[in-house]
N, C-alpha and C positions, 0 to 999 in steps of 0.2 A: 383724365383731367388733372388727377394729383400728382400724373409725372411730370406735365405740364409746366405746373406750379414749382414742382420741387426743380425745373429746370431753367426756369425764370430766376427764383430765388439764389441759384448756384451762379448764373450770367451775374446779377447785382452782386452777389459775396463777391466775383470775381475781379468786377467791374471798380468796387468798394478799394480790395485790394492790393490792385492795378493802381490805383489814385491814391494810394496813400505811400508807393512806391515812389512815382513821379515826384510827389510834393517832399517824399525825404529827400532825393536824390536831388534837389534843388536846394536843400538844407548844406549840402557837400558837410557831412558831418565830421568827417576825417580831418578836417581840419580846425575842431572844436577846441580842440587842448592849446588852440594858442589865445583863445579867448582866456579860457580858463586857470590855467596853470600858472598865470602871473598874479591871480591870486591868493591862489594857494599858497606861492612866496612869500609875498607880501605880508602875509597872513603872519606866516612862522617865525617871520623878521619882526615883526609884533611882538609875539610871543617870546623870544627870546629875550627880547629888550626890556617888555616890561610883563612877564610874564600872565598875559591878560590874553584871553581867546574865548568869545563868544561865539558858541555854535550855534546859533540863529540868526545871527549877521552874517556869520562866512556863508550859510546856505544861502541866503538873499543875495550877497554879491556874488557867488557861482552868479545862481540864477541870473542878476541881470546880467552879468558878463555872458555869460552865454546867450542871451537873447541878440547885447549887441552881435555880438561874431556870428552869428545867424542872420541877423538882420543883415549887415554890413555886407556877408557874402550873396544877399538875394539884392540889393541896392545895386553892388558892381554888376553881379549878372545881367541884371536888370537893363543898366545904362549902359552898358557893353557892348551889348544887343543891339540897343536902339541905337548906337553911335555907332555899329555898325564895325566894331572891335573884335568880336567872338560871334562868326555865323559860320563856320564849318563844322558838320555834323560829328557826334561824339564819335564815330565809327573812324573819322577820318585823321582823330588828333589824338594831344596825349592825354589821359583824363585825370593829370595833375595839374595840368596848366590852363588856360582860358577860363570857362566859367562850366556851369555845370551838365550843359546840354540842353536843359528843358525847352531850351528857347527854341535854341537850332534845330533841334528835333521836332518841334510844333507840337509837345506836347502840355505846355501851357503858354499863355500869351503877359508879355512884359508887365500889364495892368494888374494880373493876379497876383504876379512876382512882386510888384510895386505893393501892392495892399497888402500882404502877409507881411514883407515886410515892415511895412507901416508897424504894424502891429506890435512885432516883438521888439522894435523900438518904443513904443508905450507902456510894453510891461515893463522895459527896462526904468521909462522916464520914471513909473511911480513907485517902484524900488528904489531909485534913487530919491525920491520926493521923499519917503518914507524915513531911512537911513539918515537922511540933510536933518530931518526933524528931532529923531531919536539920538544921532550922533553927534551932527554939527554942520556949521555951511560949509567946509570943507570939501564932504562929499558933494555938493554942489557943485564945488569949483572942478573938482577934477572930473565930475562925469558931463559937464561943459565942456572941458576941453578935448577929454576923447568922444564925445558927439562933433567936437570941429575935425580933429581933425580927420575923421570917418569918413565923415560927411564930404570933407575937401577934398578927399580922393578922386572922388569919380564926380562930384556936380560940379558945376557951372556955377559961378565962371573960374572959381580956382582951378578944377580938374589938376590937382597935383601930378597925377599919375602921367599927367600928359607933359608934364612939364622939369621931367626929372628930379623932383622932390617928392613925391609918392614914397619911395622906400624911405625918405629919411621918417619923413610922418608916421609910417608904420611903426618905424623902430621906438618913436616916443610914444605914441598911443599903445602899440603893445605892449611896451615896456615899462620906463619910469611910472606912465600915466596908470596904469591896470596896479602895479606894486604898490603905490605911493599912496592909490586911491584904498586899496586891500586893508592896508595898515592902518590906515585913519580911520574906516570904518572898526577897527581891534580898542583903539587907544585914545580916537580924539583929537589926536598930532601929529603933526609929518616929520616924517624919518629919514637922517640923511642916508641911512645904513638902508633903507627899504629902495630909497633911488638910486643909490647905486647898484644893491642887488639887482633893479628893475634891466638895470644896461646889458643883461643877461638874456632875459629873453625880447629884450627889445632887438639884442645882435644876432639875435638867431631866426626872428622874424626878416630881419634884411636881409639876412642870407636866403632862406626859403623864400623872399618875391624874387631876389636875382636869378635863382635856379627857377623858379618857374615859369619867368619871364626868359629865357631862354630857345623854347620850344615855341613862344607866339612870335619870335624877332620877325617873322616873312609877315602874319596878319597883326602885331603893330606897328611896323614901318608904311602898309599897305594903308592902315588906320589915321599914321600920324600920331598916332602914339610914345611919344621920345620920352619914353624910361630910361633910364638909365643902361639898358644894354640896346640901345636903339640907338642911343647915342656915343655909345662906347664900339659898338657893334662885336660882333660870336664871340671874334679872338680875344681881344680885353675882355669882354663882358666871360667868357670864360675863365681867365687869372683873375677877375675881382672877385668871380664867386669864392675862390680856391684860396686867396687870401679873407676873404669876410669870414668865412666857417673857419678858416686855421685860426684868426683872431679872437672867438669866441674861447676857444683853450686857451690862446694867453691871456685873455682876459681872468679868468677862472685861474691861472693858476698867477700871472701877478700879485691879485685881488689875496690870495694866498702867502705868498711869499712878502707883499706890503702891512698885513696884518691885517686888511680890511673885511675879510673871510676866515673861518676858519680850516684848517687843517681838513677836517673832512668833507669840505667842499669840493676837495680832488675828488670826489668818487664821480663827479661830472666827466672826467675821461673816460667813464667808463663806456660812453656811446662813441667813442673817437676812432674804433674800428668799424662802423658802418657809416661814419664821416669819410674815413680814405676809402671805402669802395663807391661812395657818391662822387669824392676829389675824381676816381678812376674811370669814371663813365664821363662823366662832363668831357675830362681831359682829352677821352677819344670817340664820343659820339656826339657832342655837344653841335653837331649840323644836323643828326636826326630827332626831329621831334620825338617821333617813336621810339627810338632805342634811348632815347632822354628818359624812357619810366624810370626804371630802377633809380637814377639819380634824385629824382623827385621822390620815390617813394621813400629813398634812402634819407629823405631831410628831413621829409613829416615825422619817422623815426627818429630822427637825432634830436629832433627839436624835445619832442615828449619825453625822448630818454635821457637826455642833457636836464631839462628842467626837472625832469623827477628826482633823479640822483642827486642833483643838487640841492633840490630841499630835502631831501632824505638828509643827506648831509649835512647841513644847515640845522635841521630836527637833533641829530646823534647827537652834534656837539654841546648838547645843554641836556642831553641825556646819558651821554658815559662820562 
């Protein structure tokens, strides 16, 4: 009887899990640090300007920026799904691109996806409710606008995504909107130096949807889906990505050469050699989904290594 037990017990441990597998793997964590790391910028550009940095603010705004970019990534899966965007099973695609599988695999249903999400849009709302109070309406305003423009992406009836403005909205929710908000949260005020740092990883969010949106061009055309490489189609939509990512270094090294940056900001090149082996896969595999990993895996990298060097950089320059 007590082996019984002890192999009941081992099914539920297993079973336990198994379920907390699915529900990460629905989280698509890999893609956290573009929640994240723009304000950790934002942050530093605070800090340099008025030398002011509260470490129980910047944990709160992690925190709710990462709730958003979790939420946001289970919303699109979500409505993906149900609009009938992302139903080929993960075995069959690239597992950079489309959504996270859970759906297609029927290992959880839209509903559950909808409600978690829910959720981690509510801790973010009363992080931000919190911060509005303690800081200013400020944070109000900006965590309003990146709930719009989130939101705009994939609901009805804007569905940006569907309408070829999806990636610009990315680029200012990821960007400006996440730095601008960062800062204000540090200092009280908005910072012209924080939005234009923010054009940094706002350009490297557009770059990583157009490479990810690459490998779905057969199931969003199939969809009606007209992003921007749908309506561009493979062969453009291949030189836009190859110029959007090459932009990002001029961006960064203008930004430099104009005086808007400083001098140690260059250490952001230092991800620009698994930049050209992403340029390199696009350029010659950019018809197969599957032989697309590497390219996508190569952005998720460039994005975290481009933003990290760059505030690393950003940091030295008011410390050597």
């Amino acid at each position: 009887m007590s082996i019984g037990s002890r192999d009941v017990r081992a099914s539920t441990a297993a079973d336990v899990v198994l379920r907390l597998r699915v529900w990460t793997r629905s989280f698509r964590l890999k893609f956290l640090p573009q929640g994240v790391l723009p304000v950790l910028l934002g942050s530093i550009v605070a800090w340099r300007e008025t030398g002011q940095f509260d470490l129980a603010f910047f944990t709160l705004a992690i925190i709710g920026a990462a709730c958003v970019q979790i939420g946001l990534t289970m919303l699109n899966d979500a409505l993906d799904y149900v609009y009938g965007t992302d139903r080929s099973e993960t075995a069959k695609e690239n597992p950079y691109s489309g959504g996270s599988g859970v759906l297609a695999d029927h290992l959880l249903r839209p509903g559950e996806i909808l409600a978690v999400a829910t959720l981690f849009y509510l801790v973010a709302a009363m992080i931000g409710a919190y911060l509005t109070f303690r800081v200013g309406i400020g944070v109000f305003w900006m965590a309003l606008l990146g709930l719009f423009l989130s939101v705009s992406y994939s609901v009805k009836p804007l569905r940006l995504s569907h309408r070829g403005l999806g990636e610009l909205a990315m680029l200012m929710g990821y960007g400006p909107t996440i730095t601008l908000g960062a800062a204000y949260v540090q200092t009280g005020q908005f910072s012209v130096q924080a939005g234009l740092a923010g054009l940094l990883p706002g350009l490297l969010m557009w770059s990583m949807i157009l490479v990810n949106e690459i490998p779905d061009y057969h199931d969003d055309v199939r969809a009606e889906k007209r992003n921007l490489i749908v309506r561009l189609g493979l062969l453009r939509g291949r030189w836009l990505y190859i110029a959007s990512l090459s932009g990002v270094y001029a961006f960064v090294f203008g930004g430099v050469v104009s005086g808007a940056f400083p001098a140690w900001g260059l250490l952001a090149f230092g991800s620009a050699l698994i930049a050209f082996r992403s340029f390199r896969v696009v350029y010659r595999r950019y018809r197969d989904p599957c032989a697309m990993v590497p390219a996508n895996k190569g952005m998720v990298l460039v994005y975290s290594s481009t933003m990290m060097l760059f505030s690393l950089g950003l940091w030295l320059s008011n410390m050597v």
